[in-house]
ZADO-565082 format. One record per residue: residue in three letters; x, y, z of N, C-alpha, C, O in turn. Coordinates in steps of 0.02 Angstrom, whole numbers. Layout:
<recs>
+-----+--------+--------+--------+--------+--------+--------+--------+--------+--------+--------+--------+--------+
!  aa !    n_X !    n_Y !    n_Z !   ca_X !   ca_Y !   ca_Z !    c_X !    c_Y !    c_Z !    o_X !    o_Y !    o_Z !
+-----+--------+--------+--------+--------+--------+--------+--------+--------+--------+--------+--------+--------+
! ALA !      X !      Y !      Z !      X !      Y !      Z !      X !      Y !      Z !      X !      Y !      Z !
...
+-----+--------+--------+--------+--------+--------+--------+--------+--------+--------+--------+--------+--------+
</recs>
This chain:
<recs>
+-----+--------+--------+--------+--------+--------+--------+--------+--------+--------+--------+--------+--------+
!  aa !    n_X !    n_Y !    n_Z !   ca_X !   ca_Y !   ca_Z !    c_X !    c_Y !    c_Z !    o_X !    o_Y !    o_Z !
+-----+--------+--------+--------+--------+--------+--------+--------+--------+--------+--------+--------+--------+
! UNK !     43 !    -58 !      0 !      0 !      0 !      0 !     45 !     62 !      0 !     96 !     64 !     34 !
! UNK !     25 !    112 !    -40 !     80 !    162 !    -38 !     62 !    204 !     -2 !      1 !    204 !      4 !
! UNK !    102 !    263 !     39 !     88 !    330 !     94 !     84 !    387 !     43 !     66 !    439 !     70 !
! UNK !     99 !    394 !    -39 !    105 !    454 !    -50 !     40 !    487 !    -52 !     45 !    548 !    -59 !
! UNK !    -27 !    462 !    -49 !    -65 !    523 !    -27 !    -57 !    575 !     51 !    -91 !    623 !     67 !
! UNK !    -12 !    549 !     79 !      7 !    599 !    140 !     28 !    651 !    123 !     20 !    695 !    165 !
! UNK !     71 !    675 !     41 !     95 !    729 !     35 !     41 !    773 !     -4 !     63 !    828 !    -19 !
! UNK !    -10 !    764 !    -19 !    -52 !    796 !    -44 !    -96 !    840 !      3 !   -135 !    815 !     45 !
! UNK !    -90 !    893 !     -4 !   -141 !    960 !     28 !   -217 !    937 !    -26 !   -218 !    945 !    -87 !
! UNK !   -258 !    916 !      4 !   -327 !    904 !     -9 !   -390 !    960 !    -22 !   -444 !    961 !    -51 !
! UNK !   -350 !   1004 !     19 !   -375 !   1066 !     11 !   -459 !   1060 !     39 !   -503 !   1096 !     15 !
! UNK !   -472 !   1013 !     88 !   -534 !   1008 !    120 !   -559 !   1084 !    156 !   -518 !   1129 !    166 !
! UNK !   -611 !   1090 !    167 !   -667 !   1121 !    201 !   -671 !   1110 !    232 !   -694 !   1052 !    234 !
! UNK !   -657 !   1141 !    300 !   -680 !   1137 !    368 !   -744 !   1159 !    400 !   -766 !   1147 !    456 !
! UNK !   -760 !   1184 !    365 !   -846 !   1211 !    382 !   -889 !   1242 !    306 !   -880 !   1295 !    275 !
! UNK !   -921 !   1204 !    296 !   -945 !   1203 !    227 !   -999 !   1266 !    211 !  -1004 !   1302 !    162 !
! UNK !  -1025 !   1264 !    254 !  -1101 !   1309 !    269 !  -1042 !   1399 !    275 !  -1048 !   1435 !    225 !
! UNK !  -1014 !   1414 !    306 !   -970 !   1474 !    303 !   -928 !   1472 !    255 !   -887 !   1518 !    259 !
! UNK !   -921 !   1429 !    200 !   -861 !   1445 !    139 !   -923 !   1447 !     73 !   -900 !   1456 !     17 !
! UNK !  -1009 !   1436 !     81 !  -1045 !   1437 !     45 !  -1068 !   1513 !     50 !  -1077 !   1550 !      2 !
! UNK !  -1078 !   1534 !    136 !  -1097 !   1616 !    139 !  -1029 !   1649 !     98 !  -1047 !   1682 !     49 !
! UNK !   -969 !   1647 !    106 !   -930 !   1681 !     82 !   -916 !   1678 !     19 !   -886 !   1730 !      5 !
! UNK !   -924 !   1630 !    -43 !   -944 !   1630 !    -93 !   -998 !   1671 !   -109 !   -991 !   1719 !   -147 !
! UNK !  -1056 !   1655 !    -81 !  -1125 !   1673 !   -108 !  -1110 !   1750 !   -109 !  -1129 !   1781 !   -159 !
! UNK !  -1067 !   1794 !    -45 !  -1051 !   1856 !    -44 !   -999 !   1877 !    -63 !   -977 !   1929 !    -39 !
! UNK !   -964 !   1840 !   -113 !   -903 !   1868 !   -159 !   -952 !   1874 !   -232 !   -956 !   1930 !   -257 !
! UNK !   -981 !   1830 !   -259 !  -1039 !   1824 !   -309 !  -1066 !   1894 !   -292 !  -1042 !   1941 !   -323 !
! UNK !  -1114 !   1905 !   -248 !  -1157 !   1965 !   -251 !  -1115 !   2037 !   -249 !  -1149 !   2084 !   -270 !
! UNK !  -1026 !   2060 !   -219 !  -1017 !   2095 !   -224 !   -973 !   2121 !   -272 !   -938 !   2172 !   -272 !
! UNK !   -984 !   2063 !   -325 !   -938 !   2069 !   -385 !   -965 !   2128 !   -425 !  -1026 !   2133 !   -425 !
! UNK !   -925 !   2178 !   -464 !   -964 !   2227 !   -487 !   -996 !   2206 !   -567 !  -1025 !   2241 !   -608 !
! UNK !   -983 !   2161 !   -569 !  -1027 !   2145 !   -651 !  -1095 !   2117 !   -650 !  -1135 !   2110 !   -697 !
! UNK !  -1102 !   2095 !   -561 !  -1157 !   2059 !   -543 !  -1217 !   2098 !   -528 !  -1227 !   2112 !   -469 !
! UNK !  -1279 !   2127 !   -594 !  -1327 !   2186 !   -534 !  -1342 !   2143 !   -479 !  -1341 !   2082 !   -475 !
! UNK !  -1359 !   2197 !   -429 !  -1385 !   2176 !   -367 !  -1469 !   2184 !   -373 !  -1501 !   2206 !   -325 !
! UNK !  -1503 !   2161 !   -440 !  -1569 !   2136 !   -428 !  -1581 !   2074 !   -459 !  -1633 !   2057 !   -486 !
! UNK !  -1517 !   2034 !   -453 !  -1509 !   1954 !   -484 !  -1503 !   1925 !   -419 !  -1455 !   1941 !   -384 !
! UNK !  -1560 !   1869 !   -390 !  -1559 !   1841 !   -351 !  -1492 !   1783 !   -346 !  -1479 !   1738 !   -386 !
! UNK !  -1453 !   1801 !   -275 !  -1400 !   1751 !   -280 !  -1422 !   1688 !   -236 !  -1463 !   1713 !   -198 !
! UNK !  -1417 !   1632 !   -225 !  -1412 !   1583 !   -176 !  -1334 !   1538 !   -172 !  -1285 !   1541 !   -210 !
! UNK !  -1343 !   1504 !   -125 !  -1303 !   1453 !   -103 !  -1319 !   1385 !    -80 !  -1350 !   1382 !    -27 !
! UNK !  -1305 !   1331 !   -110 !  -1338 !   1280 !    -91 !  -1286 !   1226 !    -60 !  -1230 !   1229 !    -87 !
! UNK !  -1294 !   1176 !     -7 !  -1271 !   1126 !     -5 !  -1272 !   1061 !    -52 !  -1237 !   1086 !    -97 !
! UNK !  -1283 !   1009 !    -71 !  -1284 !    955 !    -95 !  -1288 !    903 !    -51 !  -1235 !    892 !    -21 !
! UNK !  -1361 !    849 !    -32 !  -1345 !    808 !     18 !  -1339 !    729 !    -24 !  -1391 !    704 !    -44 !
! UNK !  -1279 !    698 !    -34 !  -1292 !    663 !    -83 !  -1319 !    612 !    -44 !  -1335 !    567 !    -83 !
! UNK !  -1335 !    594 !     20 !  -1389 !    522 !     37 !  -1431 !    557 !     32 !  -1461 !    532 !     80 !
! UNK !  -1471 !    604 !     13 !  -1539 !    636 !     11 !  -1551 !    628 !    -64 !  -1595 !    594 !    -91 !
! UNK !  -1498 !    672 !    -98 !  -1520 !    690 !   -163 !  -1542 !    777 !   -147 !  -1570 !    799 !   -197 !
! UNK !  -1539 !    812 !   -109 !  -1583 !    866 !   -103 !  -1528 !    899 !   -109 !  -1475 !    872 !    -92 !
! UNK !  -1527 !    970 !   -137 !  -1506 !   1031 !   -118 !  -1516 !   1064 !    -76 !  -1576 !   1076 !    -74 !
! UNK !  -1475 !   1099 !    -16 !  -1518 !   1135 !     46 !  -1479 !   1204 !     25 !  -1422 !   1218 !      6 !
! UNK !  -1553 !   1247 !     43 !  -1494 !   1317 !     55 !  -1478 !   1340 !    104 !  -1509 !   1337 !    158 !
! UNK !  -1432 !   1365 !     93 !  -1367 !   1389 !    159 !  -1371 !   1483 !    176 !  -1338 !   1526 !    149 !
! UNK !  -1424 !   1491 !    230 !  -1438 !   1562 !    254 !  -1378 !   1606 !    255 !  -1327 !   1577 !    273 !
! UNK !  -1371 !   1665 !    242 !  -1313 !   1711 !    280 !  -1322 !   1698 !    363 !  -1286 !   1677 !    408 !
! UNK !  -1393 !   1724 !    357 !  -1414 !   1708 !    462 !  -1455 !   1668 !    464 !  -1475 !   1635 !    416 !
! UNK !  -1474 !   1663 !    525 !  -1521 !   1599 !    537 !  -1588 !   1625 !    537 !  -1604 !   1684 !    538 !
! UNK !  -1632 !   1565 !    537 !  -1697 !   1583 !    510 !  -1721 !   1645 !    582 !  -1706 !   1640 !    641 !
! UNK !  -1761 !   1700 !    546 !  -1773 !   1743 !    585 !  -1851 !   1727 !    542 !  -1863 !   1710 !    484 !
! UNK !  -1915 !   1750 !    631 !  -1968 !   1755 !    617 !  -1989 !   1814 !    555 !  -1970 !   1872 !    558 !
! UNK !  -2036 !   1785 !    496 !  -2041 !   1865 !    461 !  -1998 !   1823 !    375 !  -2018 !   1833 !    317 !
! UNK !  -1949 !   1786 !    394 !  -1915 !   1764 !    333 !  -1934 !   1716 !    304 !  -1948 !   1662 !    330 !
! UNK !  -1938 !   1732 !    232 !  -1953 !   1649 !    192 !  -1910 !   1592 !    237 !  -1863 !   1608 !    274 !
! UNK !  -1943 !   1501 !    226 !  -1900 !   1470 !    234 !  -1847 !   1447 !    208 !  -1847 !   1465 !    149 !
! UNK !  -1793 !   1413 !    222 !  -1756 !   1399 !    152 !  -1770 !   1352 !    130 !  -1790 !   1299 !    154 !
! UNK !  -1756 !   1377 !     57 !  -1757 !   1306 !      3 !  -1742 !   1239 !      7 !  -1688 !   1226 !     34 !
! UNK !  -1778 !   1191 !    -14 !  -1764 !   1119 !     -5 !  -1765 !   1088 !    -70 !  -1818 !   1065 !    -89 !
! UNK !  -1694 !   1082 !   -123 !  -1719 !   1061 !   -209 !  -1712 !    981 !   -205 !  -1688 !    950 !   -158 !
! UNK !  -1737 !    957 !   -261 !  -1725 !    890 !   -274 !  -1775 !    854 !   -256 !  -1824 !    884 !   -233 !
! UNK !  -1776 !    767 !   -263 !  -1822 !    749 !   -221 !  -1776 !    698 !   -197 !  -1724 !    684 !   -228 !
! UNK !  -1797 !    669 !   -140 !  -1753 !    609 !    -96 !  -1737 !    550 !   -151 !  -1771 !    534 !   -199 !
! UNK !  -1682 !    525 !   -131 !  -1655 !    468 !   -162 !  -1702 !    395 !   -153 !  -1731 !    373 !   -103 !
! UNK !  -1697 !    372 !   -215 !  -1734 !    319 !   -226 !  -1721 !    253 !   -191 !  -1665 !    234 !   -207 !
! UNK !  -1744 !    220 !   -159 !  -1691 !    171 !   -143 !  -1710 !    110 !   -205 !  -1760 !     93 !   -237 !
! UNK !  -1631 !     87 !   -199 !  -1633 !     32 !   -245 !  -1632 !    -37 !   -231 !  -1593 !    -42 !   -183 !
! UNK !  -1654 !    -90 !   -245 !  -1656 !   -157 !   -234 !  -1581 !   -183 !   -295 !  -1551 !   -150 !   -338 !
! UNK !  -1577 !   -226 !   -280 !  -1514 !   -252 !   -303 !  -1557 !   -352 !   -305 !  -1523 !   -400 !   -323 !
+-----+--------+--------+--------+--------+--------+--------+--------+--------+--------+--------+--------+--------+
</recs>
């Protein structure tokens, strides 16, 4: 078995939900982007199949909920 994946920087995510807000707000403050083009951010749940979206803040009374895309994964028989 070989070790050379030890020298590889993987370049993982340590917190997925805060590198999706900071995207979603590099996108919206780009200046080519108008700011009356709805931006989002979504997760990917691949045992779901769903897309979730990822708030700047947390749900506050008064706010849409967030989005839920996709529909659940099928299960398969084999």
């Amino acid at each position: 078995m070989s070790n050379e994946a030890e020298f590889i920087d993987w370049l993982t995510i340590d917190d997925r939900e805060r590198s999706v807000v900071r995207d979603v707000r590099r996108v919206r403050a780009h200046p080519l982007v108008p700011s009356e083009i709805p931006i989002y951010g979504y997760l990917y749940d691949v045992k779901t199949g769903q897309m979730l979206e990822v708030e700047e803040e947390p749900h506050q009374p008064g706010r849409r909920e967030p989005r839920v895309l996709g529909q659940p994964a099928r299960s398969q028989s084999l």
